[in-house]
N, C-alpha and C positions, 0 to 999 in steps of 0.2 A: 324506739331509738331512731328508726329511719324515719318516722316522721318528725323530726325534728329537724331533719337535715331541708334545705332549700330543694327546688325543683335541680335546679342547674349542676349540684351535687350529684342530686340521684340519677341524672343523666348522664355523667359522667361515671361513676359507680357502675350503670348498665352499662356502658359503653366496655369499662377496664374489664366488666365480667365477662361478655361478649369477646374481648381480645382471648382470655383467658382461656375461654372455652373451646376457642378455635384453634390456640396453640394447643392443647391437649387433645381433640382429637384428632388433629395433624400429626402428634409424636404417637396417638394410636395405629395411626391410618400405615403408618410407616412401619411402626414397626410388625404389625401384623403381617405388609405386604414382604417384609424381609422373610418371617416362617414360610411364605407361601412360593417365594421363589424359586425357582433349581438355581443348579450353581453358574456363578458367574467373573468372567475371567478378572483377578486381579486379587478377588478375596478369601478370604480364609474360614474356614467352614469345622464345624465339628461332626462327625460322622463314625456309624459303626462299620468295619468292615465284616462283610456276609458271604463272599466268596473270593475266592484267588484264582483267576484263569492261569497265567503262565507267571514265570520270574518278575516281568513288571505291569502289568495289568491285574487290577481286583476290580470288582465291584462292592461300593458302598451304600448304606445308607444314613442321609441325612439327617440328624435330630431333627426334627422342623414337626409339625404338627400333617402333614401330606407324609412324611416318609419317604419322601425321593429316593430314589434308587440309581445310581449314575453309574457307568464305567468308567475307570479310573487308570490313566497311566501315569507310571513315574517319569519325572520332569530327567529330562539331562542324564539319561540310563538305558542301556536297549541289553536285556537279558538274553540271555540265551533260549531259543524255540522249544516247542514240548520237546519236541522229534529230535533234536539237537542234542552231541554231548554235551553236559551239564545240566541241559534243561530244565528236568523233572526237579533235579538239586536244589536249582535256583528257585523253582515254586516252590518246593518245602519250606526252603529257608522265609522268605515271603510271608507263607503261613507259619511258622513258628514264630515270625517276629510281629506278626499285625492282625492275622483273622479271628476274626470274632472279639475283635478289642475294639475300645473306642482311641481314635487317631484325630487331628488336628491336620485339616488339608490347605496347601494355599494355592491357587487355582493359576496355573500362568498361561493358560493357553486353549485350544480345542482343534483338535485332528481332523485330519482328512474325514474322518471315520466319526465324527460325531461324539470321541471321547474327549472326557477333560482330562487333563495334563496337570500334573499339580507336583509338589515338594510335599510328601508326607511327615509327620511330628508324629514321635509316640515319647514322652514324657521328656518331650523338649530335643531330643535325638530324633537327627535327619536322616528318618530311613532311607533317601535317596544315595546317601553316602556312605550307608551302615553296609547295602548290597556291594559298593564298591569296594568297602575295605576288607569284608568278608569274600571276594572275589567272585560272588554269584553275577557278574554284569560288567559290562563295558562302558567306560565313558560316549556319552552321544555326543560327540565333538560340536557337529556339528547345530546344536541346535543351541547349544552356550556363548549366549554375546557379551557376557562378564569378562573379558579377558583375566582378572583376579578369582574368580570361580571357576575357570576353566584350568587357571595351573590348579590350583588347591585340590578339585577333582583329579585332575592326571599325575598329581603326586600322591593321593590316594590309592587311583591304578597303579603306580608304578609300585609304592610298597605292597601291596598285595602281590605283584610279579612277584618280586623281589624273593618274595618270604614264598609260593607257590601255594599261594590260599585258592581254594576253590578251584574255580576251571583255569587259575594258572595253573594245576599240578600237569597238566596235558600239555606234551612238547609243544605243538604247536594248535592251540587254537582258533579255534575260526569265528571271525566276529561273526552276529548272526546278519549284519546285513548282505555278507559277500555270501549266508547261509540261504538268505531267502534269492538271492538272484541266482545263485547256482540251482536251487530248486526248478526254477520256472524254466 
């Protein structure tokens, strides 16, 4: 059959197969190099969680073929400390709603500290909001540039007040950041 065809043809034939071959392990080369990467700000990642340090830090790991292991905090949320009333609560709840499950991360950031910052998903529910409306957490004001995510969040907090869910039942609570500067 190929010999039948002109030279000019089959130079062309090797050519389009040659294109061909390089688009495909180009879409190899990529997508391999995606399994092999840690995580990286802006994108969204499937991951199991393996531990819960406090109210919003866990440690995950990465489906990925490496098994990445990253520490992980919640975006726009600052729990309450071990040591802190609520604290311990606030980790429970944490782990009753994500440890040892698989979760959907979307990466917005990376801390002083080397951790990544993300919006957690557990079957399409945004655990970063779930803490606020169950009252284990405080709005992180300041780290929210959505001005329309930021009311929706503080109307979150504020129905949790409202109703004294979680560490609103305590007269007067104490954010943990005015917690960790009174410590020092």
């Amino acid at each position: 059959m190929l010999a039948n065809l002109s030279p000019g043809w089959l130079i062309a034939l090797g050519m389009a197969l040659c294109l061909a071959a390089l688009f495909l392990l180009r879409k190899i080369y990529l997508f391999l190099a995606e399994l092999f990467t840690p995580f990286k700000k802006g994108k969204s990642y499937w991951c199991r969680v393996i531990a819960v340090s406090d109210g919003d830090t866990l440690t995950c790991s990465r489906l990925n073929i490496r098994r990445s292991q990253t520490k992980l905090r919640f975006a726009y949320v600052d729990a309450p400390e071990s040591s802190q009333a609520y604290g311990k609560e606030s980790q429970r709840m944490v782990q009753a709603m994500v440890h040892k499950k698989l979760v959907r991360v979307k990466i917005t950031d990376v801390d002083r500290y080397g951790r990544c910052v993300g919006v957690i998903y557990r079957y399409r529910r945004n655990m970063n909001e779930e803490m606020i409306k169950r009252g284990a957490a405080w709005v992180y004001e300041e780290y929210i540039r959505d001005k329309k995510q930021l009311k929706h969040m503080l109307a979150l907090q504020e129905h949790a007040r409202k109703h004294k869910k979680g560490l609103w039942k305590s007269a007067k609570p104490v954010r943990p950041s005015v917690y960790r500067k009174q410590r020092k």
